[in-house]
N, CA, C and O atoms as CSV, one atom per row, in Angstrom:
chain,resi,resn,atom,element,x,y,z
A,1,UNK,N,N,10.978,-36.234,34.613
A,1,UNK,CA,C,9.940,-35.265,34.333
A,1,UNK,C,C,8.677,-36.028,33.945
A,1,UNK,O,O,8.853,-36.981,33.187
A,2,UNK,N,N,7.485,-35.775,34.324
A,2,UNK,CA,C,6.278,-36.587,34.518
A,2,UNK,C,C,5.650,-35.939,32.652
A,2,UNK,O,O,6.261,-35.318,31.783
A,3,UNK,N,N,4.358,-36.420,32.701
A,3,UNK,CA,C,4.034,-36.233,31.381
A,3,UNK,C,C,3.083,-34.922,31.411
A,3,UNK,O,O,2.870,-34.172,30.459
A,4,UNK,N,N,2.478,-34.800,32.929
A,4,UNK,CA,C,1.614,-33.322,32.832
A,4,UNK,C,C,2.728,-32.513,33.061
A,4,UNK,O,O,2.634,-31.572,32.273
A,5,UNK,N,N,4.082,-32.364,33.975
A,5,UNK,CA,C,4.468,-31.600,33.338
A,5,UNK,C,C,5.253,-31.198,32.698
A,5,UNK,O,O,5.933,-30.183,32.848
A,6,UNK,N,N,5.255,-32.033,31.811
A,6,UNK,CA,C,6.065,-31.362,30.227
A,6,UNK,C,C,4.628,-31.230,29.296
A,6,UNK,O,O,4.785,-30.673,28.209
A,7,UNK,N,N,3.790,-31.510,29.499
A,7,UNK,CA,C,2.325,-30.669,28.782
A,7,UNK,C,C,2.423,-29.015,29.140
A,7,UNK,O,O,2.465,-27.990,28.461
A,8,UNK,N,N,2.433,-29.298,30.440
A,8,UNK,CA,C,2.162,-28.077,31.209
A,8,UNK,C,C,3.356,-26.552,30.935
A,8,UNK,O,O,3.073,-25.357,31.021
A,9,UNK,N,N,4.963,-27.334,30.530
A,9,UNK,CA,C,5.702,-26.693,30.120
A,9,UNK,C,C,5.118,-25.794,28.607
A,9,UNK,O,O,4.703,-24.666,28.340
A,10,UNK,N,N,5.346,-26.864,28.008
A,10,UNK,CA,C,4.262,-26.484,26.246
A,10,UNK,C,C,3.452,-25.950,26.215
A,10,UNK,O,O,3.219,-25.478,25.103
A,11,UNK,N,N,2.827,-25.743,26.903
A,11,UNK,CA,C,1.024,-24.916,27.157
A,11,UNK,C,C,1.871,-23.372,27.600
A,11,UNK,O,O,1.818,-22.311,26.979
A,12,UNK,N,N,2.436,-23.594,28.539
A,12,UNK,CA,C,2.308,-22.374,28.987
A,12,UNK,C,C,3.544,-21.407,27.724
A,12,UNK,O,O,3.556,-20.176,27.685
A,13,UNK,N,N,4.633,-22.454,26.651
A,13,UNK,CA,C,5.534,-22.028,26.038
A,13,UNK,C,C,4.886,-20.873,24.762
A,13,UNK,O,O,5.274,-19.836,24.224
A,14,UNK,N,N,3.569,-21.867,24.682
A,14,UNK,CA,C,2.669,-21.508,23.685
A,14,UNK,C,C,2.223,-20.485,24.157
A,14,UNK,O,O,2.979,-19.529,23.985
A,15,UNK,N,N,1.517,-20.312,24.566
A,15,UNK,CA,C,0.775,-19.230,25.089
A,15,UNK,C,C,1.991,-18.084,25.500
A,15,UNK,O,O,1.440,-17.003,25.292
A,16,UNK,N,N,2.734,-17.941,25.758
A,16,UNK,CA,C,4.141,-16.905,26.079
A,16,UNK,C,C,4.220,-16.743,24.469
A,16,UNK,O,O,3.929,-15.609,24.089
A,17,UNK,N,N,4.565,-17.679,23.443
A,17,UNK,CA,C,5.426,-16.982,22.341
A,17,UNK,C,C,4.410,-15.965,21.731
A,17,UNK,O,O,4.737,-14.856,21.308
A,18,UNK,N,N,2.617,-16.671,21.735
A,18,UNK,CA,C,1.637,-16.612,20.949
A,18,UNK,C,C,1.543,-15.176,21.873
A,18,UNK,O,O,0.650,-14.666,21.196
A,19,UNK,N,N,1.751,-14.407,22.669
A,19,UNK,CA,C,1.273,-13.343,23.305
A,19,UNK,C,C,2.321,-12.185,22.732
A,19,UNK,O,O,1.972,-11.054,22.392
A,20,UNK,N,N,3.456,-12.620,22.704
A,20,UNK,CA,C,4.359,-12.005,22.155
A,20,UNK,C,C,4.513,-11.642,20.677
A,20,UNK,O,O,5.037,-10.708,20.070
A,21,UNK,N,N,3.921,-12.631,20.375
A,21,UNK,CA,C,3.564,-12.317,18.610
A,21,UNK,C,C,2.570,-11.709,18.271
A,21,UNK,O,O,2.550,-11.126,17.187
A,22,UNK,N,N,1.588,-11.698,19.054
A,22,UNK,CA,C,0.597,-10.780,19.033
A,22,UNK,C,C,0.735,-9.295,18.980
A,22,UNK,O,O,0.149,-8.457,18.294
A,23,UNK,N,N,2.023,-9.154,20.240
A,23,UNK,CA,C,2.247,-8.066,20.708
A,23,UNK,C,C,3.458,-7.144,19.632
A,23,UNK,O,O,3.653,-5.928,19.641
A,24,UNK,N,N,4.277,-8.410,18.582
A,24,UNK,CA,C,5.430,-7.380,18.108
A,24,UNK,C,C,4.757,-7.635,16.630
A,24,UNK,O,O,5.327,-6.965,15.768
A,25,UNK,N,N,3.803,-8.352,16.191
A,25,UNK,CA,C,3.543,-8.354,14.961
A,25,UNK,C,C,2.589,-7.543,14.210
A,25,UNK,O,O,1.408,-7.833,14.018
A,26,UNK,N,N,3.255,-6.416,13.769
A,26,UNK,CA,C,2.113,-5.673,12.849
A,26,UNK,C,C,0.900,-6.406,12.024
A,26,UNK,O,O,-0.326,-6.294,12.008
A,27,UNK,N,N,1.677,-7.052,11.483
A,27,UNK,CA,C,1.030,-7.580,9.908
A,27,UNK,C,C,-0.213,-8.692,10.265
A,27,UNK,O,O,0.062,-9.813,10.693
A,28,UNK,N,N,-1.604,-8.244,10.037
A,28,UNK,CA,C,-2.891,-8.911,10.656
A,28,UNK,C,C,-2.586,-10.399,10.360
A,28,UNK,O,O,-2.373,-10.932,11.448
A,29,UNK,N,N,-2.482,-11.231,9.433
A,29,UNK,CA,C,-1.980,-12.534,9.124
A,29,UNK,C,C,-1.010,-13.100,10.216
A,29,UNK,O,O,-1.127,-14.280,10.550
A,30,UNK,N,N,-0.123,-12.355,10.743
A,30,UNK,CA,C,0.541,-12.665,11.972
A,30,UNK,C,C,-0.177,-13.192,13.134
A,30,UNK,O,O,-0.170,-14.251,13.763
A,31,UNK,N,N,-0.826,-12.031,13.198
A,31,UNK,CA,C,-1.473,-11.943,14.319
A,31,UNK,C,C,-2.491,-12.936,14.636
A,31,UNK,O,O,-2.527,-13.404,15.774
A,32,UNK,N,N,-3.540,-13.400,13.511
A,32,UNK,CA,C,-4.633,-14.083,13.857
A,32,UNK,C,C,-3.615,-15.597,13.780
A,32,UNK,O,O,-4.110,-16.526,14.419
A,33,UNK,N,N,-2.579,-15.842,13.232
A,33,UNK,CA,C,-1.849,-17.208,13.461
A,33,UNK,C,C,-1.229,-17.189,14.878
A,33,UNK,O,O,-0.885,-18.325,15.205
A,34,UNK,N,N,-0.951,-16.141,15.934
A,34,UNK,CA,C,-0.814,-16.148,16.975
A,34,UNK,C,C,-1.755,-15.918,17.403
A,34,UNK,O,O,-1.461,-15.530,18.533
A,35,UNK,N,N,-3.096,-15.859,17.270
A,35,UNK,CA,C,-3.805,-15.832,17.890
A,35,UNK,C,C,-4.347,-17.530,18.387
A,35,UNK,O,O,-4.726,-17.944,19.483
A,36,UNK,N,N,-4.157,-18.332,16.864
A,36,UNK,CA,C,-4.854,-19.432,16.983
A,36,UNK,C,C,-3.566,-20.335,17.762
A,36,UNK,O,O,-3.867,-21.225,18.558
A,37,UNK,N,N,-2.094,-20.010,17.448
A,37,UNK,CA,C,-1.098,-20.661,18.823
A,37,UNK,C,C,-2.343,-20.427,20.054
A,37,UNK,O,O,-3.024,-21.264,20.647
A,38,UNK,N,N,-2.327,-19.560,20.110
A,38,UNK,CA,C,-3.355,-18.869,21.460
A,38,UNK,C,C,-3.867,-19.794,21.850
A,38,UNK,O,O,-3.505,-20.449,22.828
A,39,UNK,N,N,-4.891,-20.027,21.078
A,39,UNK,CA,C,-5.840,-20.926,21.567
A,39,UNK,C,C,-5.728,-22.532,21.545
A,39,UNK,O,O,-6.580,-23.245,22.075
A,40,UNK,N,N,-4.760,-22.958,20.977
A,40,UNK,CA,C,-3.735,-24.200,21.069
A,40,UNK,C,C,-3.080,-24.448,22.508
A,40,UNK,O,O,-3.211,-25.445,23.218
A,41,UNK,N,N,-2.287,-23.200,22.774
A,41,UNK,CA,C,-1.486,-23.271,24.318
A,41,UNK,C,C,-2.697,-23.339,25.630
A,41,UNK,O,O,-2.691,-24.087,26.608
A,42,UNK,N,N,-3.676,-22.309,25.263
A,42,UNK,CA,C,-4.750,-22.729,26.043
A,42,UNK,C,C,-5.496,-23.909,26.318
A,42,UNK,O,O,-5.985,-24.144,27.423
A,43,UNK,N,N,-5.618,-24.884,25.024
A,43,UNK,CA,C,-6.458,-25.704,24.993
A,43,UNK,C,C,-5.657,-27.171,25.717
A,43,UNK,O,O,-6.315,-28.103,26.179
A,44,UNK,N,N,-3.973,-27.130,25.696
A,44,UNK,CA,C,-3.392,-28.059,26.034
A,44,UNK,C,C,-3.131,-27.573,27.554
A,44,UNK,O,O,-2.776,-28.543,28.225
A,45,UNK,N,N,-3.171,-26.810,28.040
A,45,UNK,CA,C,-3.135,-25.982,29.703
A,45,UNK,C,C,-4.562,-26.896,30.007
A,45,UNK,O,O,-4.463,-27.711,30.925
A,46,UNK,N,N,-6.192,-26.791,29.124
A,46,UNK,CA,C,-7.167,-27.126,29.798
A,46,UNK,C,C,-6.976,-28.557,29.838
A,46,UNK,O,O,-7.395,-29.163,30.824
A,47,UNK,N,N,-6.402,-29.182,28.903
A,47,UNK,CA,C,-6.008,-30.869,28.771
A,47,UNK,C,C,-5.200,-30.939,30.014
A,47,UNK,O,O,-5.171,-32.127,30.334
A,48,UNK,N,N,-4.725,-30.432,30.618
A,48,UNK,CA,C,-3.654,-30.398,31.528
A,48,UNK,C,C,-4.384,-30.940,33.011
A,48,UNK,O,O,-4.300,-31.939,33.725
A,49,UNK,N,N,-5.185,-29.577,33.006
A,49,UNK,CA,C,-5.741,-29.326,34.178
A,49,UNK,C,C,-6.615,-30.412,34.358
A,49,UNK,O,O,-6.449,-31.087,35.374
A,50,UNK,N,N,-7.784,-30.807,33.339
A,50,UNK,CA,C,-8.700,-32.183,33.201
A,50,UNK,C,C,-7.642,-33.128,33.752
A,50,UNK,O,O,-7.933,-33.445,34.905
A,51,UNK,N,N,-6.613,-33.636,33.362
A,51,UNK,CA,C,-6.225,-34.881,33.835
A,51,UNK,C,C,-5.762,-34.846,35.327
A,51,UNK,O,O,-6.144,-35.765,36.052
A,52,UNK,N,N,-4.877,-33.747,35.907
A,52,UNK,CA,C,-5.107,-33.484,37.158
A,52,UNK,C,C,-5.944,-33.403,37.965
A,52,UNK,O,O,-5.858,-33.886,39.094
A,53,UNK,N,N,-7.171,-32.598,37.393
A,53,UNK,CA,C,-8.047,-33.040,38.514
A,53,UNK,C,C,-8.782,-34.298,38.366
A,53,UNK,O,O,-9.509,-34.666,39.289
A,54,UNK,N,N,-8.696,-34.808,37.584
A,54,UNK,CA,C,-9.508,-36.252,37.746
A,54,UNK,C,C,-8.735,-37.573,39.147
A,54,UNK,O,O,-7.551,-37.717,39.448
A,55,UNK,N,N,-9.543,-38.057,39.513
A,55,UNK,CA,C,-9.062,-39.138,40.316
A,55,UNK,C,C,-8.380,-40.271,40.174
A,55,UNK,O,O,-9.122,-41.070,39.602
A,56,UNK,N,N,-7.952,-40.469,40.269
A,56,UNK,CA,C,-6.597,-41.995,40.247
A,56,UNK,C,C,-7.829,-43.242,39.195
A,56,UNK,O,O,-8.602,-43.996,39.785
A,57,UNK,N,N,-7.755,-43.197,38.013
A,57,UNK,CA,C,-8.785,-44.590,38.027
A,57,UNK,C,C,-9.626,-44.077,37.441
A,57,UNK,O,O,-10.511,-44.856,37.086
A,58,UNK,N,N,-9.784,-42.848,37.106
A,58,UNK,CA,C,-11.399,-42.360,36.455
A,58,UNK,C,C,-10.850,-41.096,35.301
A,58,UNK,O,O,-9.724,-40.720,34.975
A,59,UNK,N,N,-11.911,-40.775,34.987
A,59,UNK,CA,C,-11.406,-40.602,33.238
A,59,UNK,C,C,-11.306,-39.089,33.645
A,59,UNK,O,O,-11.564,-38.759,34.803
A,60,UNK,N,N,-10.779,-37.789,32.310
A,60,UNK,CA,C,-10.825,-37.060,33.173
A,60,UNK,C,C,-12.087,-36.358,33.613
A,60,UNK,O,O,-13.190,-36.887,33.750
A,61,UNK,N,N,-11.658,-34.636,33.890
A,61,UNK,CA,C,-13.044,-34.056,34.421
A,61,UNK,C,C,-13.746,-33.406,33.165
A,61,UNK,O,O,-13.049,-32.611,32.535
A,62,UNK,N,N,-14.714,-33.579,32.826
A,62,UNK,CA,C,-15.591,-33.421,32.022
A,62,UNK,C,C,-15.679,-31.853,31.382
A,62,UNK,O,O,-15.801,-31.453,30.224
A,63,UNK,N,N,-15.570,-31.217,32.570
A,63,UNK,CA,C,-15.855,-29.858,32.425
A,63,UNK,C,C,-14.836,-28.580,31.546
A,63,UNK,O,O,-15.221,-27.570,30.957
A,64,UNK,N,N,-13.350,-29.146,31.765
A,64,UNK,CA,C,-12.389,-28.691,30.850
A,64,UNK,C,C,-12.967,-29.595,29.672
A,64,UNK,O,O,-13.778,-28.923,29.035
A,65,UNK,N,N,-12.864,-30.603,29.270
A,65,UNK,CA,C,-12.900,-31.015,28.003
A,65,UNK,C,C,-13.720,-30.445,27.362
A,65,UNK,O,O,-13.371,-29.980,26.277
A,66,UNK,N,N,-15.404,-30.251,27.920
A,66,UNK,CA,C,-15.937,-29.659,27.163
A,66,UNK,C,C,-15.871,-28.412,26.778
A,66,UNK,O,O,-16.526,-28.018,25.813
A,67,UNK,N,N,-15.042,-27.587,27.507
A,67,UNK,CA,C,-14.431,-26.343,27.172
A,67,UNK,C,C,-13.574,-26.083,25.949
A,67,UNK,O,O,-13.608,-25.093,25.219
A,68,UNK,N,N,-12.989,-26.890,25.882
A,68,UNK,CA,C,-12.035,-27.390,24.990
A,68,UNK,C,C,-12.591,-27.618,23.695
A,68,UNK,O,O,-12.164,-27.063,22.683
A,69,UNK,N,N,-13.699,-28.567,23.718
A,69,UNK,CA,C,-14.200,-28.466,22.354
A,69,UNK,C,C,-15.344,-27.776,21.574
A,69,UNK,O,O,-15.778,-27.891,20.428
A,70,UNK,N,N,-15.738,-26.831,22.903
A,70,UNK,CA,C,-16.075,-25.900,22.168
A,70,UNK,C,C,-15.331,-24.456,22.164
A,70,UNK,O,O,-15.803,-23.378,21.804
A,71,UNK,N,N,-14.574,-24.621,22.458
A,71,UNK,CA,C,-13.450,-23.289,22.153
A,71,UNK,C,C,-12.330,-23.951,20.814
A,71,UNK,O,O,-11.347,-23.394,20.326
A,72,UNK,N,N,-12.793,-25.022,20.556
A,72,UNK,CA,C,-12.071,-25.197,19.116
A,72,UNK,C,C,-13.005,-25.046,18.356
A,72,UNK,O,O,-12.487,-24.929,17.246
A,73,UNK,N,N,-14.189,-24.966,18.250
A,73,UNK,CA,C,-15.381,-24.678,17.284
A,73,UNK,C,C,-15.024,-23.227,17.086
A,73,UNK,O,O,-14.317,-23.002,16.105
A,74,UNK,N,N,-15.429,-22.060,17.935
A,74,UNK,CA,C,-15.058,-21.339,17.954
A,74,UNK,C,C,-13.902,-20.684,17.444
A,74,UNK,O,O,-13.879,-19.639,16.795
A,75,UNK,N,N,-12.954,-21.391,17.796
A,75,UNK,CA,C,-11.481,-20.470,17.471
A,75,UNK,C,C,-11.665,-21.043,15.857
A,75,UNK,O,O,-11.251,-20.192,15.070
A,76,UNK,N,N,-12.150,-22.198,15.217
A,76,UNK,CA,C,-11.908,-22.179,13.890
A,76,UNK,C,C,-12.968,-21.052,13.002
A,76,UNK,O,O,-12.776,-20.567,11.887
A,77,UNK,N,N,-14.387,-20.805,14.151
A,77,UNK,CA,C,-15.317,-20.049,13.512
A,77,UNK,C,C,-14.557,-18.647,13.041
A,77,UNK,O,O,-14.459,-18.144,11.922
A,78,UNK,N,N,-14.010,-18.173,14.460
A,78,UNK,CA,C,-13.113,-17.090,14.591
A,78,UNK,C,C,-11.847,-16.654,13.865
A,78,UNK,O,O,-11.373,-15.544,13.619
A,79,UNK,N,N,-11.370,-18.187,13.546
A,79,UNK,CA,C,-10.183,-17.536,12.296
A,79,UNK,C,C,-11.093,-17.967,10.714
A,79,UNK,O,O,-10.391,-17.613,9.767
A,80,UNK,N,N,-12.102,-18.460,10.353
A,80,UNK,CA,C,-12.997,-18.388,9.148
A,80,UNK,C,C,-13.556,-16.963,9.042
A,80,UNK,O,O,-13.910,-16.337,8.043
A,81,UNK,N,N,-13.543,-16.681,10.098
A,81,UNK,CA,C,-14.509,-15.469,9.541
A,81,UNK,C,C,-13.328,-14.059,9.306
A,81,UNK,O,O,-13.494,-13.385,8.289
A,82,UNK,N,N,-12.209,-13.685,10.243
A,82,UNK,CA,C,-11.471,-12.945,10.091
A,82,UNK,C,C,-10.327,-13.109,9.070
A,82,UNK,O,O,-9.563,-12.229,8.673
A,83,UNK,N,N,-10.362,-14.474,8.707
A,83,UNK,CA,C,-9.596,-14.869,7.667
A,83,UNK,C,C,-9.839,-14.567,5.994
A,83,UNK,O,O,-8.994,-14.596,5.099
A,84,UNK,N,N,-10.984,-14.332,5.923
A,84,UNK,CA,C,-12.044,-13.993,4.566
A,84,UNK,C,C,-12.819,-15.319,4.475
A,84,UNK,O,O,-13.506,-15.500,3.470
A,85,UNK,N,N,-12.775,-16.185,5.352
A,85,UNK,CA,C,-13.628,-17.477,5.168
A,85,UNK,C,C,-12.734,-18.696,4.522
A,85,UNK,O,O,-13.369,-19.734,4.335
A,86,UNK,N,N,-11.481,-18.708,4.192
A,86,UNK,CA,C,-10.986,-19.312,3.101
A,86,UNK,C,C,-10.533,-19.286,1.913
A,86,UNK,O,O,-9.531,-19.759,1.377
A,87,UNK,N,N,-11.823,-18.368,1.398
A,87,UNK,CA,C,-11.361,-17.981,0.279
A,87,UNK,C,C,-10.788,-16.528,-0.333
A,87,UNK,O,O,-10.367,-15.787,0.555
A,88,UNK,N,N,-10.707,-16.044,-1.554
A,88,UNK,CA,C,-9.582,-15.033,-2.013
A,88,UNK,C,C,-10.099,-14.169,-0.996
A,88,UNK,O,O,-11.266,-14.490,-0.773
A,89,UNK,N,N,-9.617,-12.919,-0.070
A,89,UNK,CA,C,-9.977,-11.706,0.326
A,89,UNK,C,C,-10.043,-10.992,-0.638
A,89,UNK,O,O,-9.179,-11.190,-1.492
A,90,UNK,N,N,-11.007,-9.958,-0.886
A,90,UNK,CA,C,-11.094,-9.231,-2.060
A,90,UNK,C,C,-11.039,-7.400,-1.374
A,90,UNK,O,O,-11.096,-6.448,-2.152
């Protein structure tokens, strides 16, 4: 078994459980921690795809990565702010 795909296994494992937890978990705390699996299984699918498409010899493709890091800006903005920021929810 090669190394993209057993990435590619994990990405997509993530993203299956994280959809499912979304889907059977009432309790909002659930949910936004499957949400951020979410965006974990996604972000290792775009790591995936970057190294595939890059060429034999060259680094990967630019265009997932930068996706990648700014959808981790995001997803942390996104669980700060729905989270109460960190601190106590009142």
């Amino acid at each position: 078994m090669s190394a993209a795909l057993l990435f590619w296994l994990a990405g997509s494992g993530l993203v299956g459980l994280s959809v499912y937890g979304l889907i059977v978990n009432p309790h909002p705390l659930m949910k936004l921690l499957a949400l951020n699996l979410l965006g974990s299984g996604v972000f290792l699918l775009f790591g995936v795809i970057a190294k595939r498409g890059a060429a034999a010899g060259l680094g990967g493709d630019p265009v997932p990565q930068a996706l990648v890091i700014t959808g981790h800006r995001r997803g942390a903005a996104a669980a700060a702010s729905w989270g109460g920021g960190g601190g106590v929810a009142g």
